[in-house]
TORLO-633261 format. One line per 8 residues: number of its first residue (from 1); for each residue x negated, y negated, z negated of N, C-alpha, C. Coordinates in pm, 1 decimal, m for minus. Layout:
% residues N
NUM) X Y Z X Y Z X Y Z  ...;
END
This chain:
% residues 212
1) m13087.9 m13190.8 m12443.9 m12987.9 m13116.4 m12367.2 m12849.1 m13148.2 m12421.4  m12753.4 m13215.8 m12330.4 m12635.1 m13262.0 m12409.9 m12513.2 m13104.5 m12442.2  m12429.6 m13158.2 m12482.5 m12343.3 m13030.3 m12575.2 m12285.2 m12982.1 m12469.9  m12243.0 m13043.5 m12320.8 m12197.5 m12964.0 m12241.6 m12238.3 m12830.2 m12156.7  m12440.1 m12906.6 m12129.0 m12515.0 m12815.8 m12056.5 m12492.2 m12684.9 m12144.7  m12506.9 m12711.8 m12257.2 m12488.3 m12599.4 m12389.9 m12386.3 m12472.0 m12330.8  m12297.1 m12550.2 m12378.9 m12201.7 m12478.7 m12343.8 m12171.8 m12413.2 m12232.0  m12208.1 m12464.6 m12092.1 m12248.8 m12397.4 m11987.0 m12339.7 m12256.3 m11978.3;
9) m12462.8 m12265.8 m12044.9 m12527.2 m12177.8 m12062.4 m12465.9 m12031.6 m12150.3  m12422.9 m12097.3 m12251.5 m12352.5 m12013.0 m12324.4 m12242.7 m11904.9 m12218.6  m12185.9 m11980.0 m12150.1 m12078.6 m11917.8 m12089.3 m12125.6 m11812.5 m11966.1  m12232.6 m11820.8 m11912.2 m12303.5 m11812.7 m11810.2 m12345.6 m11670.4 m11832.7  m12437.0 m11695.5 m11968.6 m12511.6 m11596.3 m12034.7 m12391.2 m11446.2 m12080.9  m12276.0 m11528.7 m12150.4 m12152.5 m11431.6 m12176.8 m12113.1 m11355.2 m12075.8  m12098.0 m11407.1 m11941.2 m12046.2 m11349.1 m11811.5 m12163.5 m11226.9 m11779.3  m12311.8 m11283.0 m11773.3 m12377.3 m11179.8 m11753.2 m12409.3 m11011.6 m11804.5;
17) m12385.7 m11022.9 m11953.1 m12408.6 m11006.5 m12047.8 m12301.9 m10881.2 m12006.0  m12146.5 m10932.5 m12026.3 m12049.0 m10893.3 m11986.1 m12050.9 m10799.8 m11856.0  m12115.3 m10865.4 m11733.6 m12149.7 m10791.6 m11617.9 m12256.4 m10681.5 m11647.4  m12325.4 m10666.5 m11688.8 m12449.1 m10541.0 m11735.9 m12343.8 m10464.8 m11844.5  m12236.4 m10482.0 m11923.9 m12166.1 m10370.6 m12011.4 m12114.9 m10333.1 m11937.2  m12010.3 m10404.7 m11854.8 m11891.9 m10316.4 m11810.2 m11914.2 m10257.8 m11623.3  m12027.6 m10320.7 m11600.7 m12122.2 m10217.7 m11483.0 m12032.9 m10303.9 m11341.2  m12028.1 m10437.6 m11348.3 m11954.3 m10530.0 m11275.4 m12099.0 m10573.8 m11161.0;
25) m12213.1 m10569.2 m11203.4 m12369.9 m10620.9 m11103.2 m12346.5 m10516.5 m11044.4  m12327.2 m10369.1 m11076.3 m12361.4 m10221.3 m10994.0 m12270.7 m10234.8 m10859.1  m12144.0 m10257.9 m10900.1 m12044.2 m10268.4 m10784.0 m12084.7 m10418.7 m10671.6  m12178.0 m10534.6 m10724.4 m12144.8 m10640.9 m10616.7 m12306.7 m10617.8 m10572.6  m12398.5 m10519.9 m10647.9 m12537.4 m10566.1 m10542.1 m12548.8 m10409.2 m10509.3  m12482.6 m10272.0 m10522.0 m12478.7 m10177.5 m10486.8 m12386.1 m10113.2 m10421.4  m12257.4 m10161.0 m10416.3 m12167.9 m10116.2 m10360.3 m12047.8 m10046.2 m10466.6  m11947.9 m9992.1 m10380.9 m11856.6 m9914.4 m10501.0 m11918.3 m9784.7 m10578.8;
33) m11859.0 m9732.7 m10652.5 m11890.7 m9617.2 m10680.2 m11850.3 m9494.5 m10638.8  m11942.6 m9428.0 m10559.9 m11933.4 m9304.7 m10464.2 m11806.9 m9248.7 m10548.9  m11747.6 m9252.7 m10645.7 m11645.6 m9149.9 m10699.6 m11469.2 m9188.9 m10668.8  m11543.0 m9324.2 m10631.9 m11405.1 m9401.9 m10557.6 m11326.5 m9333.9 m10470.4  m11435.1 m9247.9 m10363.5 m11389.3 m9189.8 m10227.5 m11365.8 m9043.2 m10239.2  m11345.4 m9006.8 m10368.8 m11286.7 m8889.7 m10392.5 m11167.8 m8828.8 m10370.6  m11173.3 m8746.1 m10364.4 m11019.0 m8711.5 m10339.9 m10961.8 m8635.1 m10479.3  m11065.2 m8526.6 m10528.1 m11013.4 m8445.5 m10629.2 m11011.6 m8556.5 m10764.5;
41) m10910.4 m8505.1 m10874.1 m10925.6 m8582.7 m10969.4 m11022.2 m8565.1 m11084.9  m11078.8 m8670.4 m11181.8 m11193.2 m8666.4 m11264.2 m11196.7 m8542.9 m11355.1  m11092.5 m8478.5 m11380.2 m11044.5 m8477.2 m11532.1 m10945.3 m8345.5 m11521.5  m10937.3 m8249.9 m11393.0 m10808.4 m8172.9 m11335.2 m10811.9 m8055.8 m11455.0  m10695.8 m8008.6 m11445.5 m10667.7 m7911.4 m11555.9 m10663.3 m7781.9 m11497.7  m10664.6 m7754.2 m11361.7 m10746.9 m7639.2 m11317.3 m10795.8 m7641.4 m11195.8  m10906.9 m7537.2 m11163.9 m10932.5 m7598.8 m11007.3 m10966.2 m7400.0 m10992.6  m10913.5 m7378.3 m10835.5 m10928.7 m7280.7 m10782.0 m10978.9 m7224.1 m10652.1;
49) m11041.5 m7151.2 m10583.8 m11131.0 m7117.0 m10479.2 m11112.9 m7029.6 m10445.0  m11101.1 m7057.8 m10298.2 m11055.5 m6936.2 m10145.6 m10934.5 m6921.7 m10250.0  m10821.3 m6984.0 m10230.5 m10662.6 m6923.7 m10258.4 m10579.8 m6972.7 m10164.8  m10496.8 m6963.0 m10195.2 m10349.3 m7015.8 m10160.9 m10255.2 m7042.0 m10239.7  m10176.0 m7175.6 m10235.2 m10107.6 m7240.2 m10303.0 m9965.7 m7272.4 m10230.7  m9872.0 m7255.2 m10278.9 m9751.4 m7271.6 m10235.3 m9683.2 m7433.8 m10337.3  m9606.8 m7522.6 m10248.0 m9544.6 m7610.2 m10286.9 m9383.2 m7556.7 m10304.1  m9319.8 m7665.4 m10416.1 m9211.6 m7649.8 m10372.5 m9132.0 m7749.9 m10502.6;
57) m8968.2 m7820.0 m10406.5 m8939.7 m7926.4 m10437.1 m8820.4 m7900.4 m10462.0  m8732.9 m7942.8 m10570.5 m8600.9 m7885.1 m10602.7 m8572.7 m7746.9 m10537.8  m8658.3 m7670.4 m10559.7 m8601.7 m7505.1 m10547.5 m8647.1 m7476.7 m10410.4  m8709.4 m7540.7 m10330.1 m8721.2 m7553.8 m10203.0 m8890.2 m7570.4 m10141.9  m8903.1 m7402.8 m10029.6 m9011.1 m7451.9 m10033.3 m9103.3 m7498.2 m9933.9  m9219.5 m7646.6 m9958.7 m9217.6 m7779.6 m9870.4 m9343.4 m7758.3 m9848.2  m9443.8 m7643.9 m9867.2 m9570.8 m7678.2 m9800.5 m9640.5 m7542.1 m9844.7  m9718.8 m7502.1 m9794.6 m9816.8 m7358.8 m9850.4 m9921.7 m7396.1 m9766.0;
65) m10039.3 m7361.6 m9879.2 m10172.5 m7448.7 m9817.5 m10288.6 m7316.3 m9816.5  m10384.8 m7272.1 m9796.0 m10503.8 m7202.9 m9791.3 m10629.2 m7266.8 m9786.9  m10691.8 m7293.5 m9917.6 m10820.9 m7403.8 m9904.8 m10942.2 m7317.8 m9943.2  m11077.2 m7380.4 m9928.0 m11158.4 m7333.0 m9991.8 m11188.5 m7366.1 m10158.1  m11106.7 m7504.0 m10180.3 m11153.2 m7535.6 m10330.1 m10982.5 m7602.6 m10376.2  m10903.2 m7580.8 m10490.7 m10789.2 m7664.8 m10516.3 m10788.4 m7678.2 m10672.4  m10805.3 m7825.0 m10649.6 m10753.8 m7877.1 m10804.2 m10635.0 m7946.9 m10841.2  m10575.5 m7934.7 m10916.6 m10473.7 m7974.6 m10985.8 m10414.5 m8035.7 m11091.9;
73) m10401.5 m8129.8 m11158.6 m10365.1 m8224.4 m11264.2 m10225.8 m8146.5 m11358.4  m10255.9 m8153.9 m11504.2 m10180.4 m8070.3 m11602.0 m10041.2 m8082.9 m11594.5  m9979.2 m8195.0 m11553.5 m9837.9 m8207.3 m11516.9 m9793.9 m8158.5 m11376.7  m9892.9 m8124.3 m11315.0 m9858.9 m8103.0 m11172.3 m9821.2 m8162.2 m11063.4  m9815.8 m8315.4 m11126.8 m9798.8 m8428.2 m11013.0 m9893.3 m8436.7 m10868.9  m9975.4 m8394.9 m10923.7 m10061.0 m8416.7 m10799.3 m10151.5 m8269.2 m10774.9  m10218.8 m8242.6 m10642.2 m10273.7 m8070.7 m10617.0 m10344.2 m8188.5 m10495.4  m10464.6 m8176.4 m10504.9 m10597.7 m8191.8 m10408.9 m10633.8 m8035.6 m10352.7;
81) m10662.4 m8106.0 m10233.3 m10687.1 m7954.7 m10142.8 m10833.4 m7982.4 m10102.4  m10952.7 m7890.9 m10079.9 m11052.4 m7911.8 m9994.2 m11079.5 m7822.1 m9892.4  m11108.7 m7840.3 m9784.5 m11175.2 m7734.9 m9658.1 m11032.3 m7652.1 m9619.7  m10914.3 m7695.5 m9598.9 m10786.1 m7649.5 m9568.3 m10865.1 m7557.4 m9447.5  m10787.8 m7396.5 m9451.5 m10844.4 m7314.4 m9346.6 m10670.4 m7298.1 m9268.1  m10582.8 m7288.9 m9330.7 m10446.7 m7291.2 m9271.8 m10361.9 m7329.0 m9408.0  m10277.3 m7473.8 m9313.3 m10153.1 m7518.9 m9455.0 m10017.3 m7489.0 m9340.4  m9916.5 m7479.0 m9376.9 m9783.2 m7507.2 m9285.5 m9715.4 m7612.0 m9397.0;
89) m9655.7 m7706.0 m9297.1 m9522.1 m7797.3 m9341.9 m9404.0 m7704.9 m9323.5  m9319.9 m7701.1 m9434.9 m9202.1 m7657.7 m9393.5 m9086.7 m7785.9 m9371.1  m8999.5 m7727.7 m9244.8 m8900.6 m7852.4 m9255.2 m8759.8 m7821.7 m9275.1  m8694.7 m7910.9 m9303.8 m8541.7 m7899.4 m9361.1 m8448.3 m7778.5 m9242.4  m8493.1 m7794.5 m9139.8 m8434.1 m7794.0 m9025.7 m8523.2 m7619.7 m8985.8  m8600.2 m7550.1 m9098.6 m8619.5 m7414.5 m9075.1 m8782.2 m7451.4 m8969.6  m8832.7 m7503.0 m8957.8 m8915.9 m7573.6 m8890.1 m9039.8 m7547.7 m8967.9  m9138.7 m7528.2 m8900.9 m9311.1 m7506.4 m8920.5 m9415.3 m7594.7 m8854.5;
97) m9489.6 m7655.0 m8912.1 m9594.6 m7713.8 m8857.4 m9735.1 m7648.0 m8942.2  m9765.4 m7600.3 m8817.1 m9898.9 m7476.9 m8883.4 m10068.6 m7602.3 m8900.6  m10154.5 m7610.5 m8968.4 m10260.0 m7727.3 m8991.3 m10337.2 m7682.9 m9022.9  m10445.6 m7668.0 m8960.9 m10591.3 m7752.4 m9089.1 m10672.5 m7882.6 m9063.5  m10732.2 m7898.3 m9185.1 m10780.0 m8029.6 m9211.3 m10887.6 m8026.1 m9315.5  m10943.7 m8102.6 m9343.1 m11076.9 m8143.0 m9445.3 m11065.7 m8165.8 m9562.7  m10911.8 m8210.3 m9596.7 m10837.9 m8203.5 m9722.8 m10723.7 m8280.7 m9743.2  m10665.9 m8245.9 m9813.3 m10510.0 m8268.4 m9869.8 m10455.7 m8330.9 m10010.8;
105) m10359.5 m8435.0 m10014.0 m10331.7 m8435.5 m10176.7 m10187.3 m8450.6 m10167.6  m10118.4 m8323.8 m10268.0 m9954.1 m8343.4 m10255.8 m9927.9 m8463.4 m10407.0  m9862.1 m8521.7 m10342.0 m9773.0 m8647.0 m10445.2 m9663.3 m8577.4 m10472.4  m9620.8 m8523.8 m10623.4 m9512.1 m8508.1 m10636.2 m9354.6 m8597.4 m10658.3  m9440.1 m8694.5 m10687.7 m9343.6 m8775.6 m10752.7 m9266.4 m8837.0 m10603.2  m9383.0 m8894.7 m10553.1 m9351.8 m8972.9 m10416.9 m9265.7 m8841.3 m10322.8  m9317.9 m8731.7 m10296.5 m9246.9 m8651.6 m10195.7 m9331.9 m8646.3 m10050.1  m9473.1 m8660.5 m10120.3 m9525.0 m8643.2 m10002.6 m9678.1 m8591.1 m10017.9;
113) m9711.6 m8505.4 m9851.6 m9827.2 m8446.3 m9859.2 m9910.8 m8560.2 m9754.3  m10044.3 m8602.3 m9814.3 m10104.4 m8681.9 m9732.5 m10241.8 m8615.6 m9676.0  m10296.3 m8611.5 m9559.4 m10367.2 m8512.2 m9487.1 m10440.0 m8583.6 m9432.6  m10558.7 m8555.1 m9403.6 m10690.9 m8632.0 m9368.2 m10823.3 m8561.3 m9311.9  m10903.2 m8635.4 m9223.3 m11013.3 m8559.3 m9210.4 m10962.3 m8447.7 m9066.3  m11020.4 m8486.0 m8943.6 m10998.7 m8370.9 m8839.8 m10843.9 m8276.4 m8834.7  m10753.9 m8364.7 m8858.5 m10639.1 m8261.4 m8838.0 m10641.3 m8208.3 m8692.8  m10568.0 m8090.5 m8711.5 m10509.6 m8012.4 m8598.4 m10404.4 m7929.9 m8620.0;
121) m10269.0 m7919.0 m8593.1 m10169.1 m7933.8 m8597.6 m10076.3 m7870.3 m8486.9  m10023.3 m7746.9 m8520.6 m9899.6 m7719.3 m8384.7 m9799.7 m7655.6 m8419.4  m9757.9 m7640.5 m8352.1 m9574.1 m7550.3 m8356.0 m9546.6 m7509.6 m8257.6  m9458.6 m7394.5 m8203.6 m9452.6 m7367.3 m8075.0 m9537.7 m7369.2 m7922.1  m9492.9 m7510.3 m7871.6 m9598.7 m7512.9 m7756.0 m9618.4 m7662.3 m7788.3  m9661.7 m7700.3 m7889.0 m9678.4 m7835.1 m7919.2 m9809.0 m7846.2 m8040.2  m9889.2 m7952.2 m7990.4 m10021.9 m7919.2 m8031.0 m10097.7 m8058.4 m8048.9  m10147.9 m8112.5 m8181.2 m10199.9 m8241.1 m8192.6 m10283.8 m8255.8 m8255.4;
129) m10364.0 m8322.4 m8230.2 m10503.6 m8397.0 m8335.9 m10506.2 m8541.7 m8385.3  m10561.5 m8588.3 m8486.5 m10556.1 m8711.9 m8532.9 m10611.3 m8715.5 m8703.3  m10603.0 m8780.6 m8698.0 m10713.6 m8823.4 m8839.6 m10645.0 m8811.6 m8948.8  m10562.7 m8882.4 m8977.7 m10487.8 m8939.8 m9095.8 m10303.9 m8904.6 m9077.8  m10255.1 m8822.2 m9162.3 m10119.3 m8819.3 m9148.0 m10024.5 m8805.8 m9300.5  m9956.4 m8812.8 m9324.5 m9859.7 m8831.8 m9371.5 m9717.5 m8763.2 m9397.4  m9688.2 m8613.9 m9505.4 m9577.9 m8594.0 m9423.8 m9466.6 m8669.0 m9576.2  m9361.3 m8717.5 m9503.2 m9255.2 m8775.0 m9581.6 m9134.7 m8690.9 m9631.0;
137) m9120.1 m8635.9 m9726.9 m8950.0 m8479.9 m9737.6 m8885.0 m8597.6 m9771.0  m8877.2 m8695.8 m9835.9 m8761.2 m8796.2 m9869.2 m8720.3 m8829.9 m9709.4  m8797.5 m8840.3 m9619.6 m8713.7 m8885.3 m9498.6 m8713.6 m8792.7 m9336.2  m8785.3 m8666.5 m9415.4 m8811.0 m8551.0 m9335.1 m8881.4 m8615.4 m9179.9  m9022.6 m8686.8 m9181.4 m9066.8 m8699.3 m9089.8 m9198.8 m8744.1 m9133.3  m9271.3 m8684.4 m9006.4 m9472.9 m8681.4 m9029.5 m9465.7 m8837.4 m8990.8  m9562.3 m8903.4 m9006.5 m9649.3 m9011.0 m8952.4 m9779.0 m9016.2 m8952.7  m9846.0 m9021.2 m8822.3 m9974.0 m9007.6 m8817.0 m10041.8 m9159.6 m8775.3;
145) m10111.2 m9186.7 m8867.0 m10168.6 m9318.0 m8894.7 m10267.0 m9390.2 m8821.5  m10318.5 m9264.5 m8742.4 m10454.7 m9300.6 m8657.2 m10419.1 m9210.7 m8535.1  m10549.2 m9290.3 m8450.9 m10515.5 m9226.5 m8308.6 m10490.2 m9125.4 m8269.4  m10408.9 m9022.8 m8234.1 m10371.0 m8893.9 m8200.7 m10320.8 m8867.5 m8040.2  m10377.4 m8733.8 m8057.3 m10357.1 m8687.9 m7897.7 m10284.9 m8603.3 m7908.8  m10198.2 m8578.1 m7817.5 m10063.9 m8493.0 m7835.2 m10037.9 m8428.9 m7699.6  m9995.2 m8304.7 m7696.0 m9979.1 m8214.8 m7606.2 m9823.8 m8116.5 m7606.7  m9794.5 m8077.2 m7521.9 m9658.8 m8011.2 m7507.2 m9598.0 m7939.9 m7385.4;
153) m9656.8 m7817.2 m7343.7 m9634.4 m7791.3 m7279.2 m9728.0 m7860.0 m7148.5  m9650.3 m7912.7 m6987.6 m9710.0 m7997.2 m6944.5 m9723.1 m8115.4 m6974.7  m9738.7 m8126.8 m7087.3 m9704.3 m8306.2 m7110.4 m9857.1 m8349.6 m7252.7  m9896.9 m8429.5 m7144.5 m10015.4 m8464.9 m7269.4 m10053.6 m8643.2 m7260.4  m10083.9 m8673.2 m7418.3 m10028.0 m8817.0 m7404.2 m10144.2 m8846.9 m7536.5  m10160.2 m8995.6 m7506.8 m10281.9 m9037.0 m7645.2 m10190.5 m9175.4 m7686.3  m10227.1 m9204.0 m7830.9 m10146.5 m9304.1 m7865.3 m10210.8 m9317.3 m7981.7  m10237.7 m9494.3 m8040.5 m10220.3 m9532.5 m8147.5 m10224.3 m9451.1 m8279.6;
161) m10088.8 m9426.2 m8272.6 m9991.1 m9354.7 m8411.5 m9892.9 m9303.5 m8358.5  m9813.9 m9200.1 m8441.9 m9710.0 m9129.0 m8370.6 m9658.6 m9084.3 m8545.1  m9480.5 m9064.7 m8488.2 m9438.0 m9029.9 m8592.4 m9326.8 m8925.8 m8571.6  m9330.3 m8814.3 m8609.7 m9258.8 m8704.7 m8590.1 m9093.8 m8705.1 m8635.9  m8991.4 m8714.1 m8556.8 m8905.6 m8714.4 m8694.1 m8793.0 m8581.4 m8659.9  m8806.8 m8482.0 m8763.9 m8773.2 m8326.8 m8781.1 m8656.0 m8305.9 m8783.1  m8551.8 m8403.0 m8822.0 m8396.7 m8365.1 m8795.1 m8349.7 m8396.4 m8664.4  m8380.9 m8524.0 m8596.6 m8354.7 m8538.7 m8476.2 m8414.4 m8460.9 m8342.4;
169) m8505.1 m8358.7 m8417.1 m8628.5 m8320.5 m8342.6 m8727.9 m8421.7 m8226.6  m8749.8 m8545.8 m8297.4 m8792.2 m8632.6 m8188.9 m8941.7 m8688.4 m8201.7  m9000.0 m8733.1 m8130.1 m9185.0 m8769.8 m8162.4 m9124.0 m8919.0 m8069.0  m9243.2 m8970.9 m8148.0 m9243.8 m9153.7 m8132.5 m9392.7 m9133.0 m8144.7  m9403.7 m9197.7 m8001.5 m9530.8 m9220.3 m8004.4 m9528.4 m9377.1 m7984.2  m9669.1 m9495.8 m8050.8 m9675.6 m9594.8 m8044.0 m9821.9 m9678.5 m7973.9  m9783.1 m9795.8 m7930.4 m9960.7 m9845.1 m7917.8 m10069.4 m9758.2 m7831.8  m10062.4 m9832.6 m7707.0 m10146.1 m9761.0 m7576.9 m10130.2 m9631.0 m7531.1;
177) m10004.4 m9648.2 m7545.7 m9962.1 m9467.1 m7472.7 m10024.9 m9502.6 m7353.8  m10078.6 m9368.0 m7334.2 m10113.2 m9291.9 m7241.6 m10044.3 m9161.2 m7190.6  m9967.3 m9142.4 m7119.3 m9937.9 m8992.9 m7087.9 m9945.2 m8927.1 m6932.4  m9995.3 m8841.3 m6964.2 m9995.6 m8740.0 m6825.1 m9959.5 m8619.3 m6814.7  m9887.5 m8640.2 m6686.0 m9740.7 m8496.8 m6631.6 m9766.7 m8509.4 m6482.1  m9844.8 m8348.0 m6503.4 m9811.8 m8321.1 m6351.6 m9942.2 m8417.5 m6257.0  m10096.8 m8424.4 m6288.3 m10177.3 m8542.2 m6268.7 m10122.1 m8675.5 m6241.9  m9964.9 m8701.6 m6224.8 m9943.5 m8868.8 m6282.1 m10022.9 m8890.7 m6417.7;
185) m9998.1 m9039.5 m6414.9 m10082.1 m9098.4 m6528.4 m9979.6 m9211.2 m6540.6  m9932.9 m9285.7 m6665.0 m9807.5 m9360.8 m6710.4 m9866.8 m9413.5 m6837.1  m9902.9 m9539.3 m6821.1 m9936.2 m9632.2 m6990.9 m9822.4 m9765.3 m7012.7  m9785.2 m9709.3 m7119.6 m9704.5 m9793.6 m7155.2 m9719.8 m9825.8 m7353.4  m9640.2 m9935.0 m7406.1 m9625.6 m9976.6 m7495.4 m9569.5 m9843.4 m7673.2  m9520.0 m9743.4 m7569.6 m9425.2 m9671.0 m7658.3 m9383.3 m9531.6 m7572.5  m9401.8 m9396.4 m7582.2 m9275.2 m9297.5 m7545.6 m9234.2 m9250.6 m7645.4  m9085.4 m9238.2 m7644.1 m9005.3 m9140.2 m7726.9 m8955.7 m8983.9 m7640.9;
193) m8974.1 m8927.6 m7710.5 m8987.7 m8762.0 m7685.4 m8868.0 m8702.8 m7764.7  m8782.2 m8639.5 m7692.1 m8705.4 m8537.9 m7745.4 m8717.0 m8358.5 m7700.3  m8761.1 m8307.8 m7846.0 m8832.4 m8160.4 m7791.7 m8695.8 m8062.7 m7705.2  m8587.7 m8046.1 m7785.6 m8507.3 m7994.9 m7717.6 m8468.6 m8034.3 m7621.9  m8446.6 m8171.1 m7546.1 m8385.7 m8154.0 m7419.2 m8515.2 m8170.6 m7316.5  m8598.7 m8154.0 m7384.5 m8739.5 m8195.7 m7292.3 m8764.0 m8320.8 m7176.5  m8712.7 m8468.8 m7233.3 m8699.2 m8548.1 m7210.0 m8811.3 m8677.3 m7272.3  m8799.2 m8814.4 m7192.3 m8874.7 m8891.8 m7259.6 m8797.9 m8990.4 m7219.1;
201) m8828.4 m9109.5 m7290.0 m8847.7 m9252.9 m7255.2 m8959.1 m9353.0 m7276.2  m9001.4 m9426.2 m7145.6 m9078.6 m9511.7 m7166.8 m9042.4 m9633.5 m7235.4  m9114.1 m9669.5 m7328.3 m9105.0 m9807.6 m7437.2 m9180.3 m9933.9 m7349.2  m9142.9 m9999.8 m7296.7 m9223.8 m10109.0 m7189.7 m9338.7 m10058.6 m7145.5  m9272.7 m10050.0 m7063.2 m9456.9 m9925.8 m6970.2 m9511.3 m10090.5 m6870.3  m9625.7 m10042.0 m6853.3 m9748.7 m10090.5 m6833.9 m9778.9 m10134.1 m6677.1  m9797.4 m9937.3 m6617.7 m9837.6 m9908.9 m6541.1 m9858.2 m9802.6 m6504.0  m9827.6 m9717.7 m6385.6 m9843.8 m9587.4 m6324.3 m9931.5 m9548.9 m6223.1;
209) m9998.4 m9454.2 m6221.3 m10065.0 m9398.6 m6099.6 m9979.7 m9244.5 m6056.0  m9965.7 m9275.3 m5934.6 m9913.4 m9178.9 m5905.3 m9992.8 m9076.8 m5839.1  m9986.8 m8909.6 m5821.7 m10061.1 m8839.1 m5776.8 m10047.0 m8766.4 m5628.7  m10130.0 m8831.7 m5527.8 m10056.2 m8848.2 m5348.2 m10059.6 m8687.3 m5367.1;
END
């Protein structure tokens, strides 16, 4: 056996060896590790049940949540929520967005609450569902990441993603709008929504049916 095969083996054997310590075979012939898809953290420095938790950001306050389970990390950077029964967003602008969802994790550092799992979501006469959202206080506006259906009054519309933005009071909706007013039906590329003047614009629309 010449000195190279050698050495081959050697190296081969090291890698394996290596793969059975540091648990590198578990992840490529089993998959990740279920703890990956966690939300709460390993290690939290307290965790609490059926409460309520209030946020709040330079003196200001940006979120109050009601879960069935909440843990929390010793610096306070981060607060995992589970089984949200009612959270509200507060907004700059005196503004409420009332929620629940499947669970929650506030980023302190970043400035943001990220929300997941069956949202449902309203304010006034405005009312939405969607999976995955996002709210941003550095730029005072939601973004919802996955498909959401959105309602307002007479006005109900499905889209892509949509992104709320709270000072202008305006909703952007993106990607296969759908909306219907009044049994018309209107698909287009994009509507932008302004709540106070109760207005829209179509973003390259598609196509209309009108209702004889």
């Amino acid at each position: 056996m010449s000195k190279k095969t050698l050495i081959g083996i050697s190296v081969l054997a090291g890698f394996i060896a290596l793969g059975f310590i540091g648990g590198w075979w578990e992840v490529f012939f089993k998959g990740l590790p279920e703890t990956t898809n966690k939300i709460q953290p390993s290690n939290p420095s307290s965790v609490m049940y059926n409460s309520v938790l209030t946020g709040w950001d330079d003196q200001e306050l940006v979120w109050k949540i009601k879960a069935t389970k909440i843990w929390e990390t010793s610096d306070g950077n981060q607060v995992y929520f589970e089984e949200i029964n009612h959270g509200i967003i507060y907004t700059e602008n005196d503004g409420e967005i009332h929620f629940k969802a499947n669970w929650a994790r506030w980023e302190r550092a970043r400035e943001e609450l990220n929300i997941s799992g069956g949202l449902e979501a309203w304010r006034d006469d405005e009312f939405f569902t969607t999976d995955k959202a996002v709210m941003k206080y550095k730029t005072e506006e939601l973004h919802c990441l996955s498909p959401v259906r959105y309602t307002e009054k007479d006005l109900y519309a499905t889209a892509d993603k949509m992104t709320m933005k709270f000072e202008e009071e305006e909703v952007l909706l993106e990607g296969n709008v759908e909306l219907i007013q009044e049994g018309d039906i209107v698909r287009s590329e994009g509507l932008r929504y302004w709540r106070k003047e109760k207005r829209f614009r179509l973003i390259k629309p598609k196509e209309g049916i009108i209702k004889p």
